[in-house]
N, C-alpha and C positions, 0 to 999 in steps of 0.2 A: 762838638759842633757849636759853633758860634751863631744862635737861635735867631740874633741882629741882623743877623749880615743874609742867613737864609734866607727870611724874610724879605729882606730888602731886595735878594737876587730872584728869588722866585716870584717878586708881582714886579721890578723892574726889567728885570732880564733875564728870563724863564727859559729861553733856548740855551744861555748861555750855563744858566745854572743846572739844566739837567745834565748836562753833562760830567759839572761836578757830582753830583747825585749817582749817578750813575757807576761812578769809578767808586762811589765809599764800599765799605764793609760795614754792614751794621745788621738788625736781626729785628724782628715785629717787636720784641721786646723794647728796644732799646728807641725804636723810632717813637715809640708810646711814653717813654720815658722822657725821651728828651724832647719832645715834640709835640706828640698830639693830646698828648694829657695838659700842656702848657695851654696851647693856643684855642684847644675848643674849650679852655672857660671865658672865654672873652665875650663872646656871644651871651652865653649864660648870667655870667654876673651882672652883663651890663642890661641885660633883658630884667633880671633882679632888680636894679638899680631904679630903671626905666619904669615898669610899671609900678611899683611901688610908692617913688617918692613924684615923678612928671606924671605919669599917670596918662591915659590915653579918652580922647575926646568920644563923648557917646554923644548921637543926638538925643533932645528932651532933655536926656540927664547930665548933660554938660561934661567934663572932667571926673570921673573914674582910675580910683588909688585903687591898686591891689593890699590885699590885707599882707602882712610881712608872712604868713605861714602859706598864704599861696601863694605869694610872689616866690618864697622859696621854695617850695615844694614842685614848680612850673619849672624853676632852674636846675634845680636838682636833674629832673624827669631827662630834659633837654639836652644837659651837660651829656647823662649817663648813652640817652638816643643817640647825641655825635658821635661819640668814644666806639657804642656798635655801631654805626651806620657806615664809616671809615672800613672799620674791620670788613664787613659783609659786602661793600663795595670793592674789596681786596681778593676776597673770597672769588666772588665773577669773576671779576679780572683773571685772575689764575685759570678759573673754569674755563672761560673761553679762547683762551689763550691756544689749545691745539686749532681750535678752529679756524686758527688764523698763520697756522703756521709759526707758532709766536710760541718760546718759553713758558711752560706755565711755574713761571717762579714767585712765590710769594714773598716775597722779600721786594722783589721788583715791581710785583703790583700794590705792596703796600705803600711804596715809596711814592707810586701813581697816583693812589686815592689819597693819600694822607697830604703831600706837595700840594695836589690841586685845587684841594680845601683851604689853605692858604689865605686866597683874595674874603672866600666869605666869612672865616675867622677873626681874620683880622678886623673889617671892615663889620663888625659885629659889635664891635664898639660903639656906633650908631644906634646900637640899639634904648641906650641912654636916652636919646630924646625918639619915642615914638614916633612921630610923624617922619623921621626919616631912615625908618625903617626901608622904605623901598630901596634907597643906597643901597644897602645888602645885597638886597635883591639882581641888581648889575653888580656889584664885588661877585657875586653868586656866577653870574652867566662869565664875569673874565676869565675865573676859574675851570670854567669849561676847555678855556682857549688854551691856560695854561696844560691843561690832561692832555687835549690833544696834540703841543708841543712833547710832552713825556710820551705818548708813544710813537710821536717821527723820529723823537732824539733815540727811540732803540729800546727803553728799558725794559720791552718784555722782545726784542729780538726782532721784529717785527717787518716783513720784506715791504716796503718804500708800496708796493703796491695792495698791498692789503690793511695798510694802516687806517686808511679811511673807514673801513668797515668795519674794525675790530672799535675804533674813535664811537660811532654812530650807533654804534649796538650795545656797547656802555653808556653812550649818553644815555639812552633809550631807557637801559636798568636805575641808573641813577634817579632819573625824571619820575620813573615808579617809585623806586626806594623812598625817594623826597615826598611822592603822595601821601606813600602809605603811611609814614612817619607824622605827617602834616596830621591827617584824620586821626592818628590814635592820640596826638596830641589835643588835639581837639576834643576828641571825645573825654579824655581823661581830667580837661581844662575847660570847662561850659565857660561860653561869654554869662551864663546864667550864676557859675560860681561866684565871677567875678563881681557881679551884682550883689549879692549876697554879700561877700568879703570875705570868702574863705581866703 
């Protein structure tokens, strides 16, 4: 697979490309390999990069550098969070997959979660300069738009008329998934650490 060109097909023309997606042979292994291990360190490094050496604006205390052992230790955490978060979003998918009439193929739902990830991976690189971090945050929601094209385009089987519910009931888990992930991040990361300089 040509990492370029997926890339380019899946945030410019994501109907077009699930399609190709759709016809490969590939396997969770291999999608991790050539894919999702690449592209969810983009976010991390550059969230590394970002708080460490730009640093992020506090009121009173003006400009706040993360120390290099929690900056890395924040990416690390992060990196490892995506990598499962992919997976367990894969996991659903298959789950609810009778419920919908739909395949419960995990190859197909991985192909789902890990594609639609895509916009906020990519556009993770933002994360470089703090303040436009919220970017992301819309890469984040296109990505939405792309999953819900992956399951009109079929890849878990899915009859034209129950696609919207199967679409809205994974957003729904995702939306959790991203909480929960959010707060353990948080907990694990104090703005209080960062004060300090761990």
């Amino acid at each position: 697979m040509n990492i370029v060109a997926r890339v380019q097909g899946i945030i410019l023309k994501p109907a077009e490309e699930w399609q190709k997606i759709k016809a490969e042979s590939t396997s969770v292994g291999e999608l991790y390999k050539s894919y999702i291990l690449i592209l969810a360190a983009i976010p991390a490094v550059a969230q590394f990069i970002g708080s460490m050496l730009i640093g992020a604006s506090v009121p009173v205390r003006g400009v706040v550098r993360a120390s290099f052992s929690w900056a890395l230790g924040r990416a690390v955490v992060s990196y490892i969070f995506s990598l499962a978060m992919v997976y367990v979003l894969a996991l659903i998918i298959k789950a609810l997959a009778p419920n919908f009439s739909s395949q419960p193929d995990l190859v197909g739902a991985m192909k789902l979660a890990a594609y639609s990830m895509t916009p906020y991976f990519v556009a993770g690189i933002l994360y470089i300069i703090p303040f436009l971090s919220w970017l992301v945050l819309l890469a984040g929601l296109y990505g939405l738009y792309v999953l819900y094209l992956g399951f009109k385009g079929g890849l878990m089987g899915t009859p034209p008329d129950k696609v919207m519910g199967y679409f809205i009931l994974t957003l729904v888990v995702e939306i959790v998934l991203g909480v929960v992930v959010s707060l353990i991040m948080g907990g694990i990361f104090s703005a209080g650490a960062l004060y300090r300089g761990f």
